[in-house]
Phi, psi and omega in degrees: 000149203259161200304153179196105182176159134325092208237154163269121203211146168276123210273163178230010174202182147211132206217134145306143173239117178316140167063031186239117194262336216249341197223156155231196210235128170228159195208139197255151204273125172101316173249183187241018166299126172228166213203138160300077160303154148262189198035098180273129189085052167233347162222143184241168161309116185089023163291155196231135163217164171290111163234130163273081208305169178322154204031033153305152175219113187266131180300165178285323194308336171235026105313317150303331164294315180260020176037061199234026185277134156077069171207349194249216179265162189083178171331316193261350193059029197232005187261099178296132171217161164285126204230168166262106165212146196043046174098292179291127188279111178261124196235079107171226186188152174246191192188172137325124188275013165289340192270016170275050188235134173080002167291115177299348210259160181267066198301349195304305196275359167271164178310153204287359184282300188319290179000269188355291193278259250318301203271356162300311208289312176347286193303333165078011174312141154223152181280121162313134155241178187275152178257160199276160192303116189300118179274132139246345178253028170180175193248144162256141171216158190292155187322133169291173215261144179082022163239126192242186188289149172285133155194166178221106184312161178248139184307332179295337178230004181242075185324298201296312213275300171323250186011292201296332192293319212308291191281356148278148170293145224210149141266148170233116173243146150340112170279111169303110197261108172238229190203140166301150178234189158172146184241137185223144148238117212246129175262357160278346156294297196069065165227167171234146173220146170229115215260102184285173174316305126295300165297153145228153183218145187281103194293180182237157191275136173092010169251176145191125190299162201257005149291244167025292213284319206268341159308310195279300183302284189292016121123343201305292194306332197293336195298278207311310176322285195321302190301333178332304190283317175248030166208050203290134199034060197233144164279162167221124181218130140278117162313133186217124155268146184257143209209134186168187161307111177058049150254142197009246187280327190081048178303344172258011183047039191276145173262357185236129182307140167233162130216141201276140158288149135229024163207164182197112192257143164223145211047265148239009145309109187257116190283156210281153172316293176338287201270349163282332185295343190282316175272356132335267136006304196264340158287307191268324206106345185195201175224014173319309167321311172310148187256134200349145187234114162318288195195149205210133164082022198259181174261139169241039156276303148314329149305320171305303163065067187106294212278185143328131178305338169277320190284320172299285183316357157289108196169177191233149212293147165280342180289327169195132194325094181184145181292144216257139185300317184169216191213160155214138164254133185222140156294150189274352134297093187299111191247173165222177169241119176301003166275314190240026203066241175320113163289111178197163212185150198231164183211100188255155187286122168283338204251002162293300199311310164346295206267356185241173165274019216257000000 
């Protein structure tokens, strides 16, 4: 699951914003997140705060301490997102480390992960999810066993991990703005499951969930039958985003539900950019299924050609005239990080984020 919490972090720049007497722009040592303060001259460089990164969900009790009710996004008005102000793209809030007063645990001295969750939970922050399609045609039931949730870390808070990727050959693909989708076969079951992010669901008899049916329709279960056949007593599950009508904003204006792919694991094996487009291709006939591929086997330090993993993340979706949520990068050797596991890494458009609810 990709990181998520409240850190004590250092600030590492401060910048004026032209025609702004009350706020400026701070930016945090290690990471590429940048951000509005406010009380402008209350903070400097090599200052240590509490940062709440994007899709933070704040309690009212500290939305009243730090004086933000009815200031931030969402239903409840408590969802740190990403905004626009005087022109400048803002990706969370800092805050002062006086609002740790009264945390029993010394969190100064634990590692930054533990750090983390102590003062997520002390604070009572919780991670935004997107809400799930209203199932009435099937029961969510838990993930089969040994497929745990998809997520992929940002290149924005794992600097050193973008970095080790620069000089490897790469894949680049669209990041999509959906829903996880995924079809698994589990051979201690001799079963098919077709799997939202968390969940898998289960149909119900005389329904059918439009996972199931866009499962069915776009062919995806005959593949995983067909890997069946050229992986005999292996799990299998293919990766997808479900793309459609009330999946988030719908930026692609589809009028039918689809999904696009992009992995494909067997067992705990992840198959290579090369040889999943080749079984693709040799299935469908094409990569149409597939989800746009930028650029594939290139370095991508040369790809970049300069610019910033943000900047580079920035473009318009091959699916429809529209800013594209962002890019992932996987080296076409399947590798790990001792920080994140898989290496593989995301990059999302701030001037996507900006502009949505998601």
């Amino acid at each position: 699951m990709a990181f998520f919490g409240v850190t004590i972090e250092e600030i590492e720049a401060i910048s004026p914003i032209e025609g702004a007497d009350m706020i400026e722009m701070a930016k945090l040592k290690g990471l590429t997140f940048e951000f509005v303060v406010a009380k402008k001259d209350s903070w400097n460089t090599g200052m240590k705060c509490l940062y709440f990164p994007i899709d933070s969900l704040l309690p009212e009790w500290l939305l009243e301490k730090i004086g933000l009710v009815g200031r931030l996004s969402g239903k409840n008005k408590n969802r740190v997102k990403t905004i626009k102000l005087r022109g400048q793209i803002s990706q969370g809030i800092v805050t002062e480390l006086n609002l740790l007063e009264g945390i029993s645990t010394p969190v100064m001295d634990l590692d930054k992960d533990t750090q983390s969750l102590k003062i997520t939970e002390f604070l009572g922050v919780e991670k935004y999810e997107p809400p799930a399609i209203p199932c009435h045609t099937a029961q969510l039931i838990r993930l089969p066993v040994g497929l745990s949730v998809f997520d992929i870390e940002g290149a924005d808070r794992y600097v050193e991990v973008a970095e080790e990727l620069m000089p490897q050959r790469v894949e680049i693909t669209e990041k999509l703005e959906g829903q996880n989708f995924s079809v698994t076969y589990s051979v201690s079951e001799n079963k098919i499951y077709v799997n939202q992010r968390k969940y898998s669901i289960l149909p119900i008899e005389g329904y059918i969930h439009e996972f199931w049916s866009v499962a069915e329709k776009k062919g995806i279960i005959n593949l995983v039958e067909s890997l069946k056949e050229s992986y005999p007593g292996k799990d299998i599950t293919v990766y997808g985003e479900f793309i459609g009508p009330g999946t988030q904003s719908n930026i692609y204006k589809l009028r039918d539900f689809d999904v696009k792919l992009f992995d494909i694991k067997i067992n705990e094996e992840w198959l290579t950019p090369a040889i999943r487009h080749a079984v693709i291709k040799n299935y469908f006939g094409n990569l149409d299924v597939h989800v746009p591929v930028l650029e594939s086997n290139i370095i991508l330090k040369d790809w970049l050609d300069g610019k910033s993993f943000v900047e580079a993340s920035h473009g318009i979706s091959r699916l429809h005239n529209t800013t594209r949520e962002g890019i992932v990068i996987k080296p076409m050797t399947e590798s790990r990080h001792k920080k994140i596991g898989r290496l593989i890494i995301k990059q999302r458009d701030p001037i996507y984020l900006a502009k949505t609810n998601n």
